[in-house]
C-alpha positions as CSV (number, residue, x, y, z in Angstrom):
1,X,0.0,0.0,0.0
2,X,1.0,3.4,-0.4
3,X,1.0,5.7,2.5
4,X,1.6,9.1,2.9
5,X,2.8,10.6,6.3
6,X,1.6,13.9,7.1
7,X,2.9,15.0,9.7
8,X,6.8,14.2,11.0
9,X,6.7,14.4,14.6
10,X,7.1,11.4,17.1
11,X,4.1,10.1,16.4
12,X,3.9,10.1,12.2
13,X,7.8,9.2,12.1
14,X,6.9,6.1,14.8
15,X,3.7,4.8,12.6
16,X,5.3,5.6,9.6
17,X,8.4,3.9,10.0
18,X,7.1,0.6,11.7
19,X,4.8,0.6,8.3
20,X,7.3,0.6,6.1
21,X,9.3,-1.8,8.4
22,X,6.7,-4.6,7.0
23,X,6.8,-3.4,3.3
24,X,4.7,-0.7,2.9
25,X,5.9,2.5,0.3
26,X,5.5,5.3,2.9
27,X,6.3,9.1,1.7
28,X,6.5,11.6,4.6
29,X,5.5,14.9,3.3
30,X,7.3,17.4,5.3
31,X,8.6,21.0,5.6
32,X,12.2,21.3,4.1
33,X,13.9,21.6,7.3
34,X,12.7,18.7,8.6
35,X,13.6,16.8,5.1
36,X,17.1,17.7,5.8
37,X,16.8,16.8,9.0
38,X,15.5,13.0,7.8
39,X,18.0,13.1,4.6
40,X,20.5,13.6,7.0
41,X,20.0,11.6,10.1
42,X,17.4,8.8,8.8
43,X,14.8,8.0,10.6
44,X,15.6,6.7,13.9
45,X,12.9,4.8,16.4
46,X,14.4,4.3,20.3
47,X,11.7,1.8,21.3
48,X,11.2,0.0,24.6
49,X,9.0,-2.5,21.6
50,X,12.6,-2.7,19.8
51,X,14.7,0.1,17.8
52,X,14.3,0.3,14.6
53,X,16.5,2.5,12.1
54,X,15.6,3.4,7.7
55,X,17.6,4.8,5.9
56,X,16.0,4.8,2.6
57,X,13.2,7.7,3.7
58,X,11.2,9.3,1.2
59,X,10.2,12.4,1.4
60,X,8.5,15.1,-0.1
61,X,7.6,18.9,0.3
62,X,4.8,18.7,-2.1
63,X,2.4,16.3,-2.9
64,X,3.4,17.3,-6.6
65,X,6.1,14.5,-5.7
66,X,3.4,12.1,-5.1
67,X,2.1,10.1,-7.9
68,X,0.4,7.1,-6.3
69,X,-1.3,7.2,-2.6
70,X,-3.8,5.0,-0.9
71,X,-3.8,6.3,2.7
72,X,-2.9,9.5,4.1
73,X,-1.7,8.8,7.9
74,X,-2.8,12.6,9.1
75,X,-0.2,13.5,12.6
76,X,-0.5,16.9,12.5
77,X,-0.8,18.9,15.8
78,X,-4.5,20.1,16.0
79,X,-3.5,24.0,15.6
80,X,-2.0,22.7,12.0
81,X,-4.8,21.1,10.9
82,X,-6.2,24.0,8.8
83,X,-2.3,24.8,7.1
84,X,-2.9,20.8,5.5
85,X,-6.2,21.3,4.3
86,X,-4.8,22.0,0.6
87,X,-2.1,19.2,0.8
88,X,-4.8,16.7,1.6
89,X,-7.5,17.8,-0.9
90,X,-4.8,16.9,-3.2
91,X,-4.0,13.9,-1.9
92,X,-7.8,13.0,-2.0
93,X,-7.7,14.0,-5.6
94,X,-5.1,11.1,-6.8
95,X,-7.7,8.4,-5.0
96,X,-6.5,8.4,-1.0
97,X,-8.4,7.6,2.1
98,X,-7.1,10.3,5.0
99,X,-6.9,8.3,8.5
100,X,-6.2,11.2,11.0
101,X,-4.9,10.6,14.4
102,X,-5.2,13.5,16.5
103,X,-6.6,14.6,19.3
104,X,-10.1,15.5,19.4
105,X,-13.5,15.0,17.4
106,X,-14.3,18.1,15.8
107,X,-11.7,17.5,12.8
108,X,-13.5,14.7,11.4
109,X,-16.9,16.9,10.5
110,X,-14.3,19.3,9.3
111,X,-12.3,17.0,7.2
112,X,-15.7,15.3,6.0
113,X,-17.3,18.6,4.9
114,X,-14.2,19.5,2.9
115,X,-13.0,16.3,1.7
116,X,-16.1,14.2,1.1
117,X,-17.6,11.5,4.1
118,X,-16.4,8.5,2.2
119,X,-12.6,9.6,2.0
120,X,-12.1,10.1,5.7
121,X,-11.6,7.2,7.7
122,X,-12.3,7.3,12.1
123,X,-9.1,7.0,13.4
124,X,-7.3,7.5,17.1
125,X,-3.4,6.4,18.4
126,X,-2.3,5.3,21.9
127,X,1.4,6.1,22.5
128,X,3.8,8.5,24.4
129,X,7.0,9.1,22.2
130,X,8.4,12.4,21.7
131,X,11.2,13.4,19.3
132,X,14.9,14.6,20.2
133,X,17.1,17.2,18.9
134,X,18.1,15.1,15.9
135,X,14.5,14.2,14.9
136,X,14.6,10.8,16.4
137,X,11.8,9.1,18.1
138,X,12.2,8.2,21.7
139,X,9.3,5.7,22.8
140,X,9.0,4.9,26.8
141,X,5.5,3.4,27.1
142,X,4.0,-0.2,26.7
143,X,1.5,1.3,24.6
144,X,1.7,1.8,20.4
145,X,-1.5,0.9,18.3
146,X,-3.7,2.8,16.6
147,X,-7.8,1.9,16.3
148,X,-9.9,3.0,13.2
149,X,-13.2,2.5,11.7
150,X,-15.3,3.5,9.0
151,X,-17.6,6.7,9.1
152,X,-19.4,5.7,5.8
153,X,-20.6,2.3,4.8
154,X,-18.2,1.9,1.9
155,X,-14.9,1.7,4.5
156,X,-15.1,-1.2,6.6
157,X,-13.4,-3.4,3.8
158,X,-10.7,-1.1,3.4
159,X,-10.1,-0.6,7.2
160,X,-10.0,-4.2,7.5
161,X,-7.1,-4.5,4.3
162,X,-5.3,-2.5,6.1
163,X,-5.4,-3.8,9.6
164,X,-4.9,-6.8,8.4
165,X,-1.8,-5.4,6.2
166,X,-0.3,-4.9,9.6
167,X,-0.7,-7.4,11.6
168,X,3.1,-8.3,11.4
169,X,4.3,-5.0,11.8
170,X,5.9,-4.1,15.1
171,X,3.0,-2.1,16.2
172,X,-0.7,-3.0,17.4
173,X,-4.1,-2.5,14.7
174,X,-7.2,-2.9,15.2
175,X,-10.8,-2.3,13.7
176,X,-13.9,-0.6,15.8
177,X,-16.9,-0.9,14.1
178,X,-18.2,1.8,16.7
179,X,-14.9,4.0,16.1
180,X,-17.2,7.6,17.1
181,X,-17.5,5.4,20.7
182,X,-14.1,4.5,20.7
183,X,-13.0,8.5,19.3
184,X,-15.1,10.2,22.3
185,X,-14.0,8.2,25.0
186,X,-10.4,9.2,24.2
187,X,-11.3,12.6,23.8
188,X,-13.2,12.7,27.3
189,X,-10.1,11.2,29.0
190,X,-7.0,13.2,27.0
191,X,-9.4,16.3,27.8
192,X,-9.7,15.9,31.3
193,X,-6.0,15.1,32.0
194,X,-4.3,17.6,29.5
195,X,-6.7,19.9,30.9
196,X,-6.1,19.1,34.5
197,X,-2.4,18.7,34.6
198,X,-1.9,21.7,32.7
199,X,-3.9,23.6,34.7
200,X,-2.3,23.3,38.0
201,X,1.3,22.5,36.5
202,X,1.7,19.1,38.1
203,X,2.2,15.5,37.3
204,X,-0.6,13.1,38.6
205,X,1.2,11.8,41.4
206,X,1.3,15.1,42.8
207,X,-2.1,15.8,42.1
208,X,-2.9,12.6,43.7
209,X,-2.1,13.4,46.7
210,X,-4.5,16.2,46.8
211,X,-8.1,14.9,47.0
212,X,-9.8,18.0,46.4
213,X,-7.8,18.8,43.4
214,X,-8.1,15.0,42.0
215,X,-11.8,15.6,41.6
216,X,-11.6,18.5,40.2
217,X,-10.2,15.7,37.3
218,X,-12.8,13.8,37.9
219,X,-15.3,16.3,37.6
220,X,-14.0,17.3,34.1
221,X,-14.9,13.4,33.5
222,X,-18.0,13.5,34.2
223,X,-18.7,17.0,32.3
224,X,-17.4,15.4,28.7
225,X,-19.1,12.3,29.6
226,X,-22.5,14.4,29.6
227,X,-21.2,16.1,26.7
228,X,-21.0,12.6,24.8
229,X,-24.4,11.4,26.0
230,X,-26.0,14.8,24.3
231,X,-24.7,13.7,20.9
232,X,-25.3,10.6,21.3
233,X,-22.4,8.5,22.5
234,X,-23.2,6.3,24.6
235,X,-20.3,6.8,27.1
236,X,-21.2,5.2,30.9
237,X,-20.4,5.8,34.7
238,X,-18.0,2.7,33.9
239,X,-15.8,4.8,31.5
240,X,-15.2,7.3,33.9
241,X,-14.3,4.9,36.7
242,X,-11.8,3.1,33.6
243,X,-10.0,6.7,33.1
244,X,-9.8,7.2,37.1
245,X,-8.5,3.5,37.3
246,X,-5.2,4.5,34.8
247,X,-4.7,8.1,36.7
248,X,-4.2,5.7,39.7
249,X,-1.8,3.7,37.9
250,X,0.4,5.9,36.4
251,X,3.9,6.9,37.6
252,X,4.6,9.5,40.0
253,X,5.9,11.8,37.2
254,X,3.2,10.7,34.7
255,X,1.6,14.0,33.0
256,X,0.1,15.0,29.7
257,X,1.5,16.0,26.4
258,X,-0.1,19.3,27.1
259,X,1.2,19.9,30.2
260,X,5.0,19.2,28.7
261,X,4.1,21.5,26.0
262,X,3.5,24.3,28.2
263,X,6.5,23.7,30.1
264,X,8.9,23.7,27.0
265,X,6.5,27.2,26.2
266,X,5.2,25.2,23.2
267,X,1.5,25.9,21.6
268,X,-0.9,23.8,23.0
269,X,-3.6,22.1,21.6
270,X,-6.4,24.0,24.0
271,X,-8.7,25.0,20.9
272,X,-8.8,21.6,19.5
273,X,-9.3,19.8,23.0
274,X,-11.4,21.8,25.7
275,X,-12.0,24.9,23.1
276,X,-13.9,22.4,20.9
277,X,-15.9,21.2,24.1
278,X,-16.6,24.7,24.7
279,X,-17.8,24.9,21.3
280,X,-20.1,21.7,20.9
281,X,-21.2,22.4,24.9
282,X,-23.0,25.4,23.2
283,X,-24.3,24.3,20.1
284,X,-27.1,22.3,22.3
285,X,-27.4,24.7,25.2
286,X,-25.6,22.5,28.0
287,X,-22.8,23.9,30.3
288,X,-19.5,22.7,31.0
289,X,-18.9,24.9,33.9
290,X,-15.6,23.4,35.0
291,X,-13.8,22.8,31.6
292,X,-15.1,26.8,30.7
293,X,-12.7,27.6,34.1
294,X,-10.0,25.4,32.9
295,X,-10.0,26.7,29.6
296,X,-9.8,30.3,31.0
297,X,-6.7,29.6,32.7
298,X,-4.4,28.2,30.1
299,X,-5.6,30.1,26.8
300,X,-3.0,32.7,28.0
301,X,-0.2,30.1,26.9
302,X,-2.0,28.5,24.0
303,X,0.3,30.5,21.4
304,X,3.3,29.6,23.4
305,X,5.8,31.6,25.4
């Protein structure tokens, strides 16, 4: 199959490189700094699942470059998204499917509207990696598999094909017939604990040990579960308890993307995450009361310091 990769950060570069690692033609379309970067230094995966180095990358900083694609694997941060809307009606254009991974669920009416329902697959990842100074892909966590599922009737045969293209790739694949199920009850929990973490500027151990600010988490929970349940996912009492089970279980220093982000004085992703809420809280009249104050506090370092 032939795969395009956009987006080049830890989490395209690590899916991208364990597809090609089983034989499939993967292009990573990418800015020409960062094609330097991979012309020069490969593409190098420091895995606790097993390293993995290619040096044979393709890339590309226009889909001009591209003659034949199947899927486009979208990476892109969620404050990108609307920078690769041309790139990926272009990419539609010479026949792909668009899987996108990130965070959130407002993309996907976005991407559907603009690129037609039955090119854009339902697709989330499960992975901490982040990239070094070289480009290279440092993975630390058990976890590396991405889920999709069709949002039009015409996908579930190619979703299959391509899960099962995988299965002997270094990585984990799966198929969810009920992907919007599967899409809103990651979004409810990378929500609440971007949201929370960021907030107070501490790992969850720390906030562990505070009761009262813990369920202030656990509040947030329970407001994007009700915010699922208005548009129809049916998201239960037992999901919440699932996401409070793994807070529990992670390390002392475990924390959210987010929250490193606004450490490093990165972007953040707060539009795409609790703005979106925000934004599909009002469209039906409910309130989100406590994700409104959370959002409040950080959109001061949403562009970065």
């Amino acid at each position: 199959m032939h795969i395009t990769v956009l987006g080049a950060g830890a989490l395209g570069v690590y899916f991208g490189g364990r597809m090609q690692e089983v034989g499939h033609e993967v292009t990573f379309l990418v800015r020409e700094k960062r094609a330097q970067q991979i012309d020069r230094e490969g593409l190098q995966i420091h895995s606790v699942a097993g390293d993995y180095t290619i040096h044979d990358v393709r890339t590309v900083q226009t889909t001009d470059a591209i003659r034949k694609v199947d899927l486009v694997l979208l990476a892109v941060k969620g404050y990108h998204l609307e920078g690769a809307i041309p790139q990926l009606k272009e990419l539609v254009e010479k026949g792909a499917k668009v899987l996108p991974v990130l965070n959130g669920v407002e993309h996907f009416q976005l991407l559907q509207e603009i690129l037609g329902e039955e090119n854009v697959i339902g697709g989330l990842s499960f992975i901490i990696a982040t990239l070094d100074e070289n480009g290279h892909v440092h993975h630390a966590s058990d976890q590396h598999s991405i889920v999709l599922g069709p949002l039009h009737d015409s996908q579930l045969a190619f979703c299959e094909q391509f899960a099962e293209s995988l299965q002997k790739a270094n990585m984990e694949v799966s198929v969810n017939e009920n992907i919007l199920t599967a899409i809103w009850d990651k979004y409810m929990f990378i929500t609440a604990f971007s949201g929370l973490t960021s907030a107070v500027n501490l790992p969850i151990g720390q906030i562990r040990q505070v009761p009262a600010t813990f369920q202030l988490g656990v509040q947030l929970l329970k407001e994007m579960k009700a915010l699922a349940n208005h548009h129809g996912i049916p998201l239960a009492d037992e999901n919440i308890e699932q996401k409070i089970a793994i807070w529990n279980s992670l390390p002392e220093a475990g924390t959210s993307s987010m929250h490193q982000d606004k450490r490093k004085g990165l972007p953040l992703e707060l539009d795409s995450l609790q703005g979106a809420a925000l934004r599909l809280a009002e469209k039906i009249k409910l309130e989100l009361p406590t994700i409104k104050v959370i959002y409040s506090i950080l959109k001061p370092y949403e562009k970065g310091i």
